[in-house]
N, C-alpha and C positions, 0 to 999 in steps of 0.2 A: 817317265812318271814323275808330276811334282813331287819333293817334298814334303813328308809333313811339321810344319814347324811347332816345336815346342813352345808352350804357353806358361808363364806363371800366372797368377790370381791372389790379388793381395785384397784382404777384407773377405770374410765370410758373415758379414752378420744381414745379409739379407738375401730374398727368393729369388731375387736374380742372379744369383751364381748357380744355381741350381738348374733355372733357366737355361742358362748357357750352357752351361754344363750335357744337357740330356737333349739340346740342339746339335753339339759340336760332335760328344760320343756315342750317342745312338746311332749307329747305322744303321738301326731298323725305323727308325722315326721317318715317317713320309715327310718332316720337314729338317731332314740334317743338310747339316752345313760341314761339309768336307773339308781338311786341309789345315786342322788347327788340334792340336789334344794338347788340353794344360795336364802337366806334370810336374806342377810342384804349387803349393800354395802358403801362405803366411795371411792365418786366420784373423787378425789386426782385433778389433771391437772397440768402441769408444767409451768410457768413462758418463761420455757427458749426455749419453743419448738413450734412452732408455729404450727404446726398438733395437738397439747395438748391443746393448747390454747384457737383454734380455733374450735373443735369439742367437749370436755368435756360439755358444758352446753347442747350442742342438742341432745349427746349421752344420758346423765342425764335422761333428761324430756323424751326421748323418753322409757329409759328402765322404767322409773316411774312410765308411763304412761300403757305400757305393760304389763309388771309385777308386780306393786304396792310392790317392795321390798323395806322396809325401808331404808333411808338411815341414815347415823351414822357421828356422828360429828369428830369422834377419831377413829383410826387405832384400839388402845387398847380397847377401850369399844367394837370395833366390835370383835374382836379376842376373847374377853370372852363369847361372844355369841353362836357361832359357835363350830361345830367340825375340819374344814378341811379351808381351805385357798386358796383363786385366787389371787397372786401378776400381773396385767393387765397393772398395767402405762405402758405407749407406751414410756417414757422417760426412758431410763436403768441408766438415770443419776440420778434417784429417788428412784431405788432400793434399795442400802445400807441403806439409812434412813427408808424409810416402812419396807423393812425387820427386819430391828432392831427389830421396834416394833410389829412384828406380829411373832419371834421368840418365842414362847411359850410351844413349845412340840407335835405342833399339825401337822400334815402334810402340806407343805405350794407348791406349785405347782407357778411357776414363770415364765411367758410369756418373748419369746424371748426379747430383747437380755437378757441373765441372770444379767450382767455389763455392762461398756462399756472402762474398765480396770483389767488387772492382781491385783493390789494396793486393788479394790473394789471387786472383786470376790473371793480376800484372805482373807477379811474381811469378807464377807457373807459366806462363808463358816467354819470361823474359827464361827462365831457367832452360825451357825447352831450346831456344833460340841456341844459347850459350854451349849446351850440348848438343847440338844438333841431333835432335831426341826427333823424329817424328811423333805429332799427337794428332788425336782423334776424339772430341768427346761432342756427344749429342743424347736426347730421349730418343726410346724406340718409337716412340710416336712420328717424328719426324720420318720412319718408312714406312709409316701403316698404310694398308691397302686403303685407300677408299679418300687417303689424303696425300700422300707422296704423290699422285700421278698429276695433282693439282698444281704444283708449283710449276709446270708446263707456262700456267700463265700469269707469272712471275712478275715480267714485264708489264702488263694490261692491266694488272692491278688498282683501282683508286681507291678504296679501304675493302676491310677485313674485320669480319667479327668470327673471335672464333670462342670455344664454350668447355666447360672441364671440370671438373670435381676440384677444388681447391681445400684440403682440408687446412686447417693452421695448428701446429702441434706446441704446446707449451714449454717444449724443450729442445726445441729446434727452427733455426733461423727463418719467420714469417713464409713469405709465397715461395724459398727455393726448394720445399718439401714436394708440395705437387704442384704448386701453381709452374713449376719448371716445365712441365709436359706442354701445357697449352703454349706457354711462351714463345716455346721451342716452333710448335707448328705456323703460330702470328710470326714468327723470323724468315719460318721455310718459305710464306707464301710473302712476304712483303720485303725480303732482304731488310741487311742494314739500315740505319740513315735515322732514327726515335731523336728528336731531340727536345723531347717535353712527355713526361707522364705523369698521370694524374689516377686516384685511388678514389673512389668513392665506397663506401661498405655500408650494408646492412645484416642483422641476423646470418640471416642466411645466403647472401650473395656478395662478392666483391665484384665490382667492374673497373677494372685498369684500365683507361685509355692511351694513348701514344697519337702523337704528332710527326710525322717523317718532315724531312727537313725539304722536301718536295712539296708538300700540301697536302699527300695522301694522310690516310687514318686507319689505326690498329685498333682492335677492342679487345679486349681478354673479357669476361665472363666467366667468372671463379663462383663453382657452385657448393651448398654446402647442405644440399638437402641429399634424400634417397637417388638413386637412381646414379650408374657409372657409367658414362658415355662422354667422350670426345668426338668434336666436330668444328666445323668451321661454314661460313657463309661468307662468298669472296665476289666482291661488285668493281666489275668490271662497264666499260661502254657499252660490250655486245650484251652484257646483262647479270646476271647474276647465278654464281651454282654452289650447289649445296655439297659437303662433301663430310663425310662419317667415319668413321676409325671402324676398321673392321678386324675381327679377329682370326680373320683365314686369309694367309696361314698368320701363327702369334706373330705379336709385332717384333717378338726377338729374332724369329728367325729371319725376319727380311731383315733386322740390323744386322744383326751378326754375316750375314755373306756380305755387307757393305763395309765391316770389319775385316773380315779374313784378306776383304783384294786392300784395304789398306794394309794389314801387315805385310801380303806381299808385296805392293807397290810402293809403301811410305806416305802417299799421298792420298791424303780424309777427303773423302765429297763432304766435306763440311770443313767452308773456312773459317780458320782458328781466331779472325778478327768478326766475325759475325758471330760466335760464339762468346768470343769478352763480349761482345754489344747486348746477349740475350739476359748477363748475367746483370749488366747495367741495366738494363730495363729492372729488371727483378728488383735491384738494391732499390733504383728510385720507387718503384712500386711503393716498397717497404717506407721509404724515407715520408712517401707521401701521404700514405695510411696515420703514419705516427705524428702527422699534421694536419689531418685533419682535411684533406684532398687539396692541399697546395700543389702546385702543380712545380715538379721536380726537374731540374734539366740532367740526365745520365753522363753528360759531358764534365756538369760542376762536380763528380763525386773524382775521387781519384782514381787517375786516368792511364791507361797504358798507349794510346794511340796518341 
């Protein structure tokens, strides 16, 4: 019998640990995920974020209360505990510092955004390297039904529009709030390779476009009216197909089992150099909005590759 590896969980101030949480431990849920139970967590909350601010103590008490995992005063006292790692803070402007100290060899699994800078995500990854830390970070988007099975034709590709609720929040770094999600799904189906982005916005819609350094073309369509749905539209030679974000089963549980075989393998189906690239798109996004749809190159911002 495998197994079970012990998890910590660092940052409670958002629904997705809770997520995870009643995926991993329910074993009565028709969608649990075997082979993981976090037993210790260090509840973090950000100062600067008023969604962090404002939920960490009720997320706290409630997961406390549910699951009775200790919690831990220090990042590093909890990381000596465990075998495997939940980086959660809902602020990606807290990651370089947690991750520092939870780089220890062990495999570390990091909730979207991975950064909320090229500068910070060359850091955690250069730290990762340095510890031979295995990581892991992506949106659950990237395995929703209805769009993972898409990336099949990866290859065939000659652009991509894909579509997203992009809210922009006043206290928190422009598109990596939610425009993360769609981003994540334009990388899934088009890999690597953006080297020009450009931001055009109105009221209610941002469209990001992307240039691959092949000739293909990316679209993001960041929406900000009613209505929550993600999708994508992927044109290919043989034609074109539509593809929807479904919510059976949730999109956590199809991450979370592409998590657990990384904790036990070490090795993320998501490479960590297509992940710096998604955050660069983002930053230029952002660079390019705040000019006015100049069109940004991800390579000019500072760079880890």
């Amino acid at each position: 019998m495998t197994a079970i590896l012990k998890a910590g969980m660092v940052g409670l101030d958002t629904s997705h640990c809770q997520a995870f949480l009643e995926v991993l431990h329910d074993a009565a849920s028709p969608y649990h995920v075997p082979g993981v139970r976090v037993t210790g967590v260090y509840p973090g909350g950000s100062a600067q974020f008023s969604l962090s601010r404002e939920r960490v103590q009720n997320f706290s008490r409630e997961i406390a209360s549910r699951y009775q995992i200790p919690s831990y005063e220090s990042i590093p006292d909890l990381a000596k505990d465990v075998d495997v790692l939940f980086l959660t803070s809902v602020d990606g402007r807290q990651h370089p510092e947690q991750f520092e100290q939870m780089a220890v060899g062990k495999p570390v699994f990091i909730d979207k955004p991975f950064a909320v800078s090229t500068a910070e995500a060359a850091a955690m990854l250069q730290r990762a390297a340095a510890t031979a830390t295995p990581l892991m970070s992506c949106s659950a988007l990237r395995f929703a039904t209805g769009i993972h099975e898409m990336a099949q034709a990866r290859q065939e590709l000659l652009a991509c529009e894909v579509y997203g609720p992009t809210p922009v929040l006043p206290d928190y770094p422009g598109y990596f709030w939610y425009g993360i999600h769609s981003a994540e799904i334009l990388f899934l189906l088009m890999g690597g390779g953006c080297q020009s982005v450009r931001t055009l916005t109105t009221e209610q819609v941002d469209v990001i476009s992307g240039v691959w350094q092949d000739g293909r073309s990316g679209l993001v369509l960041g929406t900000r009216f009613e209505g929550y749905e993600f999708g994508c539209l992927a044109h290919s030679r043989s034609g074109a197909r539509l593809g929807i974000a479904g919510s059976t089963p949730p999109y956590y549980a199809n991450l979370l089992n592409e998590v657990v075989r990384f904790f036990r393998t070490g090795q993320s189906p998501v490479d960590v150099r297509e992940t710096y690239q998604i955050i660069a798109f983002l930053a230029a996004a952002d660079h390019s909005k705040a000019e006015e749809g100049r069109p940004i190159s991800p390579a000019a911002l500072p760079a880890w590759m």
